[in-house]
C-alpha positions in Angstrom: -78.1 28.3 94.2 -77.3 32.1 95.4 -75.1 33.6 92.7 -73.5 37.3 93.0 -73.1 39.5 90.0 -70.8 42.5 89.5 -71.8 44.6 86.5 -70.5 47.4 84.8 -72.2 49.8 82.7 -72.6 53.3 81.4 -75.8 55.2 82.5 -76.4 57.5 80.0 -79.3 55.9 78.2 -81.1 54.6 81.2 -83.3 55.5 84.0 -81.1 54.1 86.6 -80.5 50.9 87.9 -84.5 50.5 89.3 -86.5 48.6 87.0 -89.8 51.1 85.8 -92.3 49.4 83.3 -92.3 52.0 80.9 -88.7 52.8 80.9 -84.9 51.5 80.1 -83.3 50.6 83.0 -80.0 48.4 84.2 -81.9 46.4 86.4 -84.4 45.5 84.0 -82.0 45.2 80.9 -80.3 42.4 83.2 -83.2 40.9 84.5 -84.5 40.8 80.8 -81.6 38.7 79.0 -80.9 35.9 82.0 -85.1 35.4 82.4 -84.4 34.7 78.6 -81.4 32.6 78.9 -82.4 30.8 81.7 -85.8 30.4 80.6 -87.7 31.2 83.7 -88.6 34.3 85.1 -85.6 35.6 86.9 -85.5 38.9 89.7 -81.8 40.0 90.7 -81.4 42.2 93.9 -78.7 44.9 93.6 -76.0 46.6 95.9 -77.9 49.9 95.6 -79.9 52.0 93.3 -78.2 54.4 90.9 -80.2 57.6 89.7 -80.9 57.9 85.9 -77.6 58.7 84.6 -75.0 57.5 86.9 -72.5 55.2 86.0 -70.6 51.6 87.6 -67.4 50.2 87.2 -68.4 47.9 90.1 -72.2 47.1 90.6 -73.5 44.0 92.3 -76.2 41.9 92.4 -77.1 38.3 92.9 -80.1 36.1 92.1 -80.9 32.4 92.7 -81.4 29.7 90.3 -83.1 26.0 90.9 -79.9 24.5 89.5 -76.2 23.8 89.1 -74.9 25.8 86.3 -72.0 27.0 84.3 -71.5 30.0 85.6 -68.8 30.6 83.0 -71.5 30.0 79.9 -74.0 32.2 81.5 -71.9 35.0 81.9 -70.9 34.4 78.6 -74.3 34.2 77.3 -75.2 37.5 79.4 -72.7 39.4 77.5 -73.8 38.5 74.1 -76.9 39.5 74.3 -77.1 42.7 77.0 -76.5 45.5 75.2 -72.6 47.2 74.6 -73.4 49.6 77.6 -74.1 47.1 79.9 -71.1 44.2 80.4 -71.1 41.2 83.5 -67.9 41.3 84.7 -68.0 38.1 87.0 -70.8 35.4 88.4 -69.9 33.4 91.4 -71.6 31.3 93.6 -72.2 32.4 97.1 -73.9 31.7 100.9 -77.5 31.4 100.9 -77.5 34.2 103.8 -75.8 36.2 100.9 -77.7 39.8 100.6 -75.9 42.1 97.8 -77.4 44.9 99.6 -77.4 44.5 103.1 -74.0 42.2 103.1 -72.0 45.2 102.1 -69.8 46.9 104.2 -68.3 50.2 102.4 -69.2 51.5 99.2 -66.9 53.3 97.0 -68.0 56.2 94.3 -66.0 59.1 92.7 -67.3 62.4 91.4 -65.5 64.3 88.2 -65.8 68.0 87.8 -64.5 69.4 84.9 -63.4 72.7 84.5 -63.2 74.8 81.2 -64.5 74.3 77.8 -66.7 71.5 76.8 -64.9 68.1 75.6 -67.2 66.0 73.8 -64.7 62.8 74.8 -65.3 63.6 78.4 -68.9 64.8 78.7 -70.8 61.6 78.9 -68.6 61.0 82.6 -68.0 64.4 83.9 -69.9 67.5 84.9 -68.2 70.5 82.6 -68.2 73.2 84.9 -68.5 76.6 83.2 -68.4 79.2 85.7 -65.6 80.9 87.6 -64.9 78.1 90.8 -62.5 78.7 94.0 -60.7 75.1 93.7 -59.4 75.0 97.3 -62.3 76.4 98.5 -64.3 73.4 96.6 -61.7 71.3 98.1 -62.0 72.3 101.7 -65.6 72.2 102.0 -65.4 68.6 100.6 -63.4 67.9 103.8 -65.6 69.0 106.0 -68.1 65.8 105.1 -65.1 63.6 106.7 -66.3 61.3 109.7 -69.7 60.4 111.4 -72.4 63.1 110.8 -76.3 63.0 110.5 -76.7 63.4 106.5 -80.5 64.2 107.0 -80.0 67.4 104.7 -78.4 66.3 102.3 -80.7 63.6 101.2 -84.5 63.5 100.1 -85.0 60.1 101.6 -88.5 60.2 103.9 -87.2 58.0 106.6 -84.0 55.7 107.2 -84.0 53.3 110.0 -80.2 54.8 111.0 -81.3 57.7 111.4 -79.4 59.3 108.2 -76.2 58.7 110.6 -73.3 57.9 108.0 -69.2 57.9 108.3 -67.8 59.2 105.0 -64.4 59.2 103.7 -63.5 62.0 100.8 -60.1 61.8 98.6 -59.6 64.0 95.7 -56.9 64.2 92.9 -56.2 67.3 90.5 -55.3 66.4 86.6 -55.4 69.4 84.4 -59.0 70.7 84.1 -60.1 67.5 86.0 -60.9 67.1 89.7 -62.0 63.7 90.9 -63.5 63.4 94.2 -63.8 59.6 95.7 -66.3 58.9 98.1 -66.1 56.0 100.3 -69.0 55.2 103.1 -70.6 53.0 105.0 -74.1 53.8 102.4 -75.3 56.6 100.9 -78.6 57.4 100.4 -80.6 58.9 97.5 -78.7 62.3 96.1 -76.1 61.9 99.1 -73.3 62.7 97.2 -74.8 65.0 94.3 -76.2 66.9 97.4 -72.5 67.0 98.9 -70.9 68.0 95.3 -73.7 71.2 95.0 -72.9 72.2 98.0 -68.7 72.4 97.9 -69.5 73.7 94.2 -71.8 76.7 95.8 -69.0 77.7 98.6 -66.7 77.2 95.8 -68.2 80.0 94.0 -68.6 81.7 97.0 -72.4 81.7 97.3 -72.0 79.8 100.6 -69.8 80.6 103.6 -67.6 77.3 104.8 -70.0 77.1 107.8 -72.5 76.3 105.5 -71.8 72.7 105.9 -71.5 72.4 109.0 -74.6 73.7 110.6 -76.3 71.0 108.4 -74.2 68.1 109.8 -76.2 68.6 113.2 -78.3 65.9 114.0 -80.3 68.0 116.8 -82.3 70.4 114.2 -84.9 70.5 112.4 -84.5 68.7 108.8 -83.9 71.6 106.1 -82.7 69.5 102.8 -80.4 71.8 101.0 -81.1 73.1 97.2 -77.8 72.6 95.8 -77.5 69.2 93.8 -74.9 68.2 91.0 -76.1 66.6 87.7 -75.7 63.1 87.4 -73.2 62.9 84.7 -70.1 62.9 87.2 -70.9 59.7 89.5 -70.2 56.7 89.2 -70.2 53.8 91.6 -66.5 52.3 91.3 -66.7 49.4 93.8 -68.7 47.8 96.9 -66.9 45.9 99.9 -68.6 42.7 101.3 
């Protein structure tokens, strides 16, 4: 029996989502608590890895199990014992061709930037910017990542079998001293959107020209990964399409 997890949870303690033997992770927290419930060693598979840091309102996962069970107890169980960071929102049975990573079609993740003084209710989920920033300028460079472009510079994946070809979608909404930036996309690989978020922020404060961007959406040149990357604090993964 296939079973697909979604999982929320707040990043700041861990290492990620990856499991590492010598450190926290979500993956391994999870893993952890149902090999214990379910008494047998159990692996789960998620949607995609999130760096140390980020955060999920909508993670999934799925892992198999030899039997029929009540779904409903387990994810009960799950949430009495992960810790309060972590929390299974659902468990449902699916396909055995069920894949929670390569099954998805769109991935959805939003970016906050916050400008002015530090807010110790805010920090944990928002980079505090503290340095003059050009807000339509940050705005209009964000734009420019609309539609089908080769993303090979602004990731430090090796390799990728689609040849870092990705169509993104960008929305943004102003509140105060808050700008959220959503992100929706077919994948995004390692940095993709931390990478995208230095950047606007450097034309922003006017250290790049607008063409910046552009002459590193070109799939026919040389691969020259751009030094401008966001903290972690801001992401977090809000929701994956299957």
């Amino acid at each position: 029996m296939k079973i697909l997890g979604k999982v929320s949870y707040k990043g700041t303690k861990y290492q990620g989502w990856q499991r590492q033997s010598d450190s926290p992770t979500i993956e391994g927290t999870i893993e952890n608590i149902l090999s214990r419930i379910l008494n047998v060693p159990t692996i789960i598979a998620g949607s995609g890895r999130t760096d140390a840091g980020v955060h999920a309102r909508g993670q999934y996962f799925h892992f198999e199990v030899k039997n029929n069970i009540d779904l409903s107890k387990l994810k009960y169980a799950c949430n009495r014992l992960l810790p309060s960071d972590i929390h299974i929102i659902s468990l449902t049975p699916v396909d055995d061709s069920f894949h929670a990573r390569f099954s998805a079609v769109e991935k959805h993740y939003s970016y906050t930037l916050f400008i002015g003084e530090n807010d110790p209710f805010t920090n944990d989920f928002a980079y505090h910017f503290l340095r003059l920033l050009d807000v339509q300028l940050f705005l209009q460079a964000l734009k420019l990542f609309e539609g089908t472009h080769c993303f090979q510079d602004f990731t430090s994946k090796e390799k990728d079998d689609r040849h870092f070809i990705r169509t993104v979608h960008v929305q943004f909404a102003i509140n105060g001293s808050s700008i959220r930036v959503d992100f929706y996309g077919d994948g995004f690989m390692k940095y993709m959107i931390r990478y995208m978020i230095g950047c606007a922020i450097a034309i922003g404060e006017k250290r790049e020209k607008m063409e910046f961007i552009p002459s590193h959406l070109q799939e026919a040149k040389q691969r020259e990964i751009i030094r401008y990357k966001a903290p972690s604090v801001g992401l977090v993964l809000e929701d994956v399409k299957y």
